[in-house]
C-alpha positions in Angstrom: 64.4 -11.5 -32.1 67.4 -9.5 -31.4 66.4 -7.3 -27.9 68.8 -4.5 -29.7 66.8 -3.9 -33.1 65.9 -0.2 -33.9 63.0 -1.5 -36.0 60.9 -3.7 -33.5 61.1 -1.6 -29.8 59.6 -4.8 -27.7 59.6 -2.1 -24.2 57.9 0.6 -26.5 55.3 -1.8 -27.9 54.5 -3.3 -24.2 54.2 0.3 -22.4 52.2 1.4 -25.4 49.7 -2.1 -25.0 49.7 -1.1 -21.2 48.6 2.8 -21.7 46.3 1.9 -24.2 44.5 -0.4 -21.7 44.9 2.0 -18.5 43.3 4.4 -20.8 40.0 2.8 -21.5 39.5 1.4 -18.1 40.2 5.0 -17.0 37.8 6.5 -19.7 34.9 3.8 -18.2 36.0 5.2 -14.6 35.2 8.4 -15.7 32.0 7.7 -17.8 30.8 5.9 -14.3 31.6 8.3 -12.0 30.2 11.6 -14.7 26.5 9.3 -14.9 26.6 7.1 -11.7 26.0 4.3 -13.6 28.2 1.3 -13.9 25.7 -0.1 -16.9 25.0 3.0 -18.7 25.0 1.0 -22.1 24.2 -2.4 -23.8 27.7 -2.5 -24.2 28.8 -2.2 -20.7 26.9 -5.4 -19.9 24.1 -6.9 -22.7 22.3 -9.2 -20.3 21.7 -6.5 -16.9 21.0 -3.0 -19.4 18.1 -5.5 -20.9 17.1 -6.2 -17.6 17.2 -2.7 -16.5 15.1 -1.7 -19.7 12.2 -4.1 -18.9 12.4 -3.3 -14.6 12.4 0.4 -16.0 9.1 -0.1 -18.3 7.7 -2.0 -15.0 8.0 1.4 -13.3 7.3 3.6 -15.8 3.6 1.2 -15.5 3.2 1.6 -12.0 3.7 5.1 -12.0 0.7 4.9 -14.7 -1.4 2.7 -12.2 -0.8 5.2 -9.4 -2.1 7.9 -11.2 -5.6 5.8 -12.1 -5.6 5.4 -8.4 -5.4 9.1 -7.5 -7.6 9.3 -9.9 -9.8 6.7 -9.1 -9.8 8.1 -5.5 -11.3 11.6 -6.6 -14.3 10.1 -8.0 -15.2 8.2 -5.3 -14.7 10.6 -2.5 -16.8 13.4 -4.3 -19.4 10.3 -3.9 -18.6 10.0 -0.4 -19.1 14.0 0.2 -22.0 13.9 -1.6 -23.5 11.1 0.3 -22.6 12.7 3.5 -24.3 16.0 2.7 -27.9 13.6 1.9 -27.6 11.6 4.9 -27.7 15.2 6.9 -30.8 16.0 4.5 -32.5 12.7 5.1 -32.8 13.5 9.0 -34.6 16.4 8.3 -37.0 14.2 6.3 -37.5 11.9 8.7 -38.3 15.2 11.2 -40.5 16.4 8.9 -42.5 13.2 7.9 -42.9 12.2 11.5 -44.5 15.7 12.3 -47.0 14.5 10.0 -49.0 12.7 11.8 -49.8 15.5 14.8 -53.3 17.3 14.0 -53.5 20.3 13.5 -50.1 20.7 11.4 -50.6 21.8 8.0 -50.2 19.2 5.8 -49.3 21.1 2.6 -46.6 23.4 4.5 -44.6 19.8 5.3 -45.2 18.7 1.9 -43.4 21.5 0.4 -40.5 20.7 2.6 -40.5 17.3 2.1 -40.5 18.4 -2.1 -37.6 20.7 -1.2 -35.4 17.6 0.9 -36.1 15.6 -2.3 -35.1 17.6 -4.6 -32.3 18.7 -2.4 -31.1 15.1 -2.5 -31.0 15.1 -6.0 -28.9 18.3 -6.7 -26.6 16.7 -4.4 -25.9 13.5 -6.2 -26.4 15.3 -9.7 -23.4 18.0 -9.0 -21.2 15.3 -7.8 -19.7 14.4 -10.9 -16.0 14.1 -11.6 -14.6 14.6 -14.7 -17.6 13.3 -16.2 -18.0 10.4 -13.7 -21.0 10.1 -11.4 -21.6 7.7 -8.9 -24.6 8.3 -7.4 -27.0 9.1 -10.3 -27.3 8.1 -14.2 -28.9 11.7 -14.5 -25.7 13.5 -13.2 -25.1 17.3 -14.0 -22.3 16.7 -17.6 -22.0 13.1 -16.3 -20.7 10.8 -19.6 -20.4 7.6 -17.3 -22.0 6.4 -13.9 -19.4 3.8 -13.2 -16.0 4.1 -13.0 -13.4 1.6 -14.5 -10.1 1.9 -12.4 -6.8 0.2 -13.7 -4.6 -1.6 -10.3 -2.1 -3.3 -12.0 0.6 -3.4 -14.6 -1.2 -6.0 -16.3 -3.9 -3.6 -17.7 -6.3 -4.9 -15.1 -9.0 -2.9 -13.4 -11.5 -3.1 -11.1 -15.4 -2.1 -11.4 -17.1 1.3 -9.1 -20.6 0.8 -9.8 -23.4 3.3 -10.2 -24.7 3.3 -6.3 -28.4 4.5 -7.4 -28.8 1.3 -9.2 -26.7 -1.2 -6.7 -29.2 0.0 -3.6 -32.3 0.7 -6.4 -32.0 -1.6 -9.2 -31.7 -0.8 -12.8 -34.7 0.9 -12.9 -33.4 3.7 -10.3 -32.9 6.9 -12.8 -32.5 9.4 -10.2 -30.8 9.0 -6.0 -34.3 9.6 -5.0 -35.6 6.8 -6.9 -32.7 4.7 -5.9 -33.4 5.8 -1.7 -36.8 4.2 -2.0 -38.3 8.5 -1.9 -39.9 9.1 -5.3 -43.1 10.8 -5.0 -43.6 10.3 -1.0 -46.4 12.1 -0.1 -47.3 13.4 3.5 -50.9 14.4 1.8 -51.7 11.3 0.6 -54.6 9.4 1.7 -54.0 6.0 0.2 -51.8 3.1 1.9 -47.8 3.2 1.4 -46.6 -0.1 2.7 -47.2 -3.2 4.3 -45.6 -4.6 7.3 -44.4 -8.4 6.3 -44.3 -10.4 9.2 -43.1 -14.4 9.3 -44.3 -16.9 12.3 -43.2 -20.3 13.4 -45.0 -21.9 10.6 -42.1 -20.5 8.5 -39.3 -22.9 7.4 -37.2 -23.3 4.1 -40.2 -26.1 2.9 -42.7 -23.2 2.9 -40.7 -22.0 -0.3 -40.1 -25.1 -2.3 -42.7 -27.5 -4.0 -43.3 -30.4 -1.8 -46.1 -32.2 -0.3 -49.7 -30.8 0.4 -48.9 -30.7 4.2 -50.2 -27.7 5.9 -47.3 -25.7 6.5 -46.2 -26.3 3.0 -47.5 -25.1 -1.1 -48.8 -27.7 -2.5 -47.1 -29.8 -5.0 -46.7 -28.2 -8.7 -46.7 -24.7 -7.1 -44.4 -22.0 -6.1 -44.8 -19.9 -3.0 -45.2 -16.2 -4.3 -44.8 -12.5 -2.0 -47.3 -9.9 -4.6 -47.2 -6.5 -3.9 -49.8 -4.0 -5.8 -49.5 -0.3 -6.6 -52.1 2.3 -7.6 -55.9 1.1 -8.5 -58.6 1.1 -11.4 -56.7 1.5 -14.8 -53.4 2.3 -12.5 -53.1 -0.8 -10.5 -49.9 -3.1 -11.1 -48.9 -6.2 -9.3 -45.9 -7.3 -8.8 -45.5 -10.9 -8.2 -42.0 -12.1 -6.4 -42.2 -15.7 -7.1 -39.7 -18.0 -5.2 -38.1 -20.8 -7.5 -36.6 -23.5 -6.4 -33.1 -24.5 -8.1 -33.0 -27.7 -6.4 -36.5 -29.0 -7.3 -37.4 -31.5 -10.6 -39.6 -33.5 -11.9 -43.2 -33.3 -10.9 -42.2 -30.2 -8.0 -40.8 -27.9 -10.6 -43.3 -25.8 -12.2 -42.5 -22.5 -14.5 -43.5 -18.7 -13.7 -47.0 -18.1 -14.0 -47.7 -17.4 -17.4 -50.1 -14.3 -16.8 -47.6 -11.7 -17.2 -49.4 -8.7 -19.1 -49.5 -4.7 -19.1 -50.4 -4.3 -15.6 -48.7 -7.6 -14.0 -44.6 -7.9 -13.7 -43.8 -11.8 -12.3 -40.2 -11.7 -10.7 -38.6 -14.8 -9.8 -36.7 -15.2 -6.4 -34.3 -18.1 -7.4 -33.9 -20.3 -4.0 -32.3 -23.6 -3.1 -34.2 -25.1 -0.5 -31.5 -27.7 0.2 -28.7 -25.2 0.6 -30.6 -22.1 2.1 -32.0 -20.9 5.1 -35.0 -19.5 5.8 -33.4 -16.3 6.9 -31.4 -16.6 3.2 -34.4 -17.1 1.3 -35.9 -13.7 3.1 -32.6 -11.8 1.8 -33.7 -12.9 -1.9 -37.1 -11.2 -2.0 -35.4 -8.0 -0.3 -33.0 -7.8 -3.0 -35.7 -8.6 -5.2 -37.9 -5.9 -3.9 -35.1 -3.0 -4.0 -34.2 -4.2 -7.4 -37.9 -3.6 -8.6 -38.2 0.0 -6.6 -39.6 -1.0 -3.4 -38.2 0.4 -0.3 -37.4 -2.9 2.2 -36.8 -2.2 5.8 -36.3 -4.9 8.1 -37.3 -4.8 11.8 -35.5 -5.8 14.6 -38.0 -8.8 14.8 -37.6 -10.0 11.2 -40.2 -8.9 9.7 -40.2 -6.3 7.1 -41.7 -2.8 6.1 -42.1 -2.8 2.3 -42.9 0.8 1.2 -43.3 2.1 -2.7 -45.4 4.7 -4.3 -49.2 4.2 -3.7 -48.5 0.6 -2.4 -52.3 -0.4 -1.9 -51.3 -4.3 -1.4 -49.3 -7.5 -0.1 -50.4 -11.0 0.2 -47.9 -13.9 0.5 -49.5 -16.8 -1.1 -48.6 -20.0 -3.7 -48.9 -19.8 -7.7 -50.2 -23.1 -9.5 -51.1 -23.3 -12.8 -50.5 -19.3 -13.3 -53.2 -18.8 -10.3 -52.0 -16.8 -7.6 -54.0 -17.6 -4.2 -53.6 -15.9 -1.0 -52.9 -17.7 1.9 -51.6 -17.6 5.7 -51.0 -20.9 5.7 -46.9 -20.4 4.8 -46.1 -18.4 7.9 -46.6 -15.0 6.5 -49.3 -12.2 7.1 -49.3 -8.8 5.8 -50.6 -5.8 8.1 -50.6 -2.3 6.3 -48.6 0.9 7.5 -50.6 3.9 7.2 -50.1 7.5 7.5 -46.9 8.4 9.3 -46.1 5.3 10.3 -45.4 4.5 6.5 -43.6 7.6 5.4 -41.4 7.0 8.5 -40.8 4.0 7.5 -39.6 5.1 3.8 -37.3 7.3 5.3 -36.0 5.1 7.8 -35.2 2.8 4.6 -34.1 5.1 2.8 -31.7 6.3 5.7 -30.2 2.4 5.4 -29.9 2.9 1.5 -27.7 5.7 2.2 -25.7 4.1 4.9 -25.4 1.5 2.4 -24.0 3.6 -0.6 -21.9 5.4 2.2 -20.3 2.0 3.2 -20.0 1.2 -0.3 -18.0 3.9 -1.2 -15.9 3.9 1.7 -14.8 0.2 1.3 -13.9 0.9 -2.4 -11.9 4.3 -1.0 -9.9 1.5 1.5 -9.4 -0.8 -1.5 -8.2 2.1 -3.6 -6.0 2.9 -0.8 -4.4 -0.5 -0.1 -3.7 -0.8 -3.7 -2.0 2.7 -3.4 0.4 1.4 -1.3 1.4 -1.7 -2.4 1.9 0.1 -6.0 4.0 2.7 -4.5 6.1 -0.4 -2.2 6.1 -2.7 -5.6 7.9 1.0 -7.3 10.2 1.6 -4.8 11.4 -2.3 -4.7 11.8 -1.9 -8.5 14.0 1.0 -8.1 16.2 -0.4 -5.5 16.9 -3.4 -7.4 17.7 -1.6 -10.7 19.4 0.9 -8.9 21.8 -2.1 -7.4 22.1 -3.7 -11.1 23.2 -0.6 -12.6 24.5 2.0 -10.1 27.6 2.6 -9.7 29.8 2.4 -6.5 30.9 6.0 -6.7 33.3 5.6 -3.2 34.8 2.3 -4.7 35.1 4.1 -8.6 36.9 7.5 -6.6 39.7 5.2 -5.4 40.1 3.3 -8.5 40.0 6.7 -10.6 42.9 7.5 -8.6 44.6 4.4 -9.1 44.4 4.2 -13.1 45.4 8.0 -12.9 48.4 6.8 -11.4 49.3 3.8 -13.7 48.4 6.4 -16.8 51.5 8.5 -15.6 53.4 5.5 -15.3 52.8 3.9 -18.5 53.4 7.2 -20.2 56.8 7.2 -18.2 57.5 3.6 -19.4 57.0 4.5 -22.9 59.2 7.7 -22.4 61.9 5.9 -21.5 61.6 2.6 -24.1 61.3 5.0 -27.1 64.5 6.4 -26.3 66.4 3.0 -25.5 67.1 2.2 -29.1 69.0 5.6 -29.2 72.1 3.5 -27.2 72.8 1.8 -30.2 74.3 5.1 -31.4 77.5 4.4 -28.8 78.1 1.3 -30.6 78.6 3.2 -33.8 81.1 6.4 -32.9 84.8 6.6 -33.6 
């Protein structure tokens, strides 16, 4: 091709290719440096915008999981204030019901204050709903749930609050009251509230499980058994903690007793004799004691104070053949609590059911708290590293702005000057 053609301009067409590219690297300069992004589009880079999109969504989730947790944390600290405000209110109780037993007090002045502590404690956990949420009650003041279901991750997973009344109280625990062991405690009462359980040297793991006839064991085919009995005449109701063994067969497993009726409620204790200890198997029939209402305290010396409403019984004993018979033989005697003594001894439970709901609360509070931070760490790591796939280097894009600036002039100056080369030619032509 002839380099002096006025149809093909080789010098025009090669400044023209080298605006044409100067101008859309400079247009991308300037789209990066207007949005601060270097990857602003799937066309900018296909495989890091996708992966921006999805670390985007990850952190549009976290910022969901953050607010469950604020959210989460509300409930639970309205528990926690709650709870604070009845553990002040249980001291005055225990004031109160101590007084008791002096003569000459007047027994239906105290009772009135220990009505109004009661039902004190139950305006407090009532009103401490949150948004429908109560924690310490399942008859809360507008409460549509009494556990609280709190989402800690990005995969949709959550963890459980439950309803404190029926963690410390069981599921039959309606009200905080019910749950603190305090339902209908009486300072006028006659009747016995509560045995003292105490366990001797005779006690061992064997005293629990089906095994030989030997003295400080039940004999084989029958269960050891802890029976507790409330009211009497047409009121009376025994409740009878049976301890089963998991680990026994054969001949030395035997079933509940089958006597259950109206005014009888048989609870098994499930045990392993092999795997437990002694002081194990005790924990059992506390749990199983709270869970059916009782109020279980247990004394520096092991034993326990078992209080309830009208408690007018305990034996500890062995079940064979659906016959309960008392018996010492095991380890265990009974003594009962009377006046004061008992009602002190509610309290004084109920003071530990509280510390327990408090401690509750406050190690869900820390757990909602740890997983506060890490959410809000795990966010800021995601920002970072989308931030360094699709920021732009705004020092880095200032300098090369100026420098495609400066080869737009240029080119434009180049093609200047080739579109007016083939005007030479012209010379050749003149006479």
């Amino acid at each position: 091709m002839s380099l002096f053609s006025v149809n093909t301009n080789l010098g025009a067409l090669a400044a023209l290719q080298s605006l044409n590219t100067t101008q859309q690297q400079l247009t991308r300069a300037q789209n990066e440096v207007s949005t601060g992004l270097k990857v602003g589009s799937a066309s900018d880079n296909p495989a890091i915008y996708a992966i921006s999109n999805t670390i985007n969504s990850n952190i549009a989730g976290l910022s969901a999981v953050s607010d469950s947790l604020n959210f989460g944390a509300q409930i639970v600290t309205t528990a926690s204030n709650a709870i604070s405000q009845i553990t002040g209110v249980l001291a005055n109780l225990q004031q109160t019901v101590t007084n008791s037993g002096q003569t000459g007090l007047d027994l239906s002045t105290l009772q009135n204050l220990v009505n109004s502590d009661l039902t004190q404690i139950n305006q407090f956990a009532t009103q401490s709903t949150f948004t429908g949420v109560n924690l310490l009650t399942t008859k809360g003041d507008g409460a549509v749930n009494t556990s609280a279901n709190i989402v800690q991750g990005l995969d949709g997973s959550t963890f459980n609050v439950a309803n404190q009344a029926t963690t410390v109280g069981g599921s039959g625990a309606v009200t905080l009251t019910d749950a603190l062991g305090l339902t209908g405690l009486s300072v006028t009462a006659n009747g016995t509230t509560g045995y003292q359980v105490s366990f001797n040297n005779n006690l061992s793991v064997g005293s629990f499980a089906p095994a030989s006839a030997a003295a400080t064991t039940p004999a084989a085919n029958t269960d050891a058994a802890f029976q507790l009995t409330t009211g009497t005449g047409a009121t009376a109701h025994t409740y009878s903690f049976e301890f089963t063994d998991d680990s026994a067969t054969g001949t030395n497993s035997i079933p509940l007793q089958t006597d259950q009726n109206a005014n009888t409620t048989i609870i098994a204790v499930h045990i392993n004799s092999t795997t437990q200890s002694t002081n194990q198997i005790t924990g059992a029939l506390i749990t199983a004691a709270r869970a059916n209402g009782f109020g279980v305290l247990q004394n520096t010396d092991g034993s326990l104070n078992i209080t309830g409403s009208d408690v007018q019984n305990a034996s500890f004993g062995t079940v064979s053949a659906g016959t309960y018979t008392a018996s010492t033989a095991e380890g265990v005697t009974t003594t009962a609590l009377t006046g004061s003594q008992a009602l002190v001894s509610a309290v004084q439970n109920a003071v530990n059911n509280a510390n327990t709901i408090a401690a509750n609360l406050g190690a869900v509070s820390q757990q909602i708290t740890g997983i506060q931070n890490f959410t809000t760490s795990l966010s800021s790591a995601l920002t970072a590293g989308v931030g360094a796939l699709t920021d732009a280097d705004l020092a880095a894009e200032s300098a090369r702005l100026t420098s495609l600036q400066t080869k737009q002039q240029l080119a434009t100056q180049s093609l200047s000057i080739a579109n007016k080369q083939p005007q030479s030619l012209l010379t050749l032509f003149q006479q």
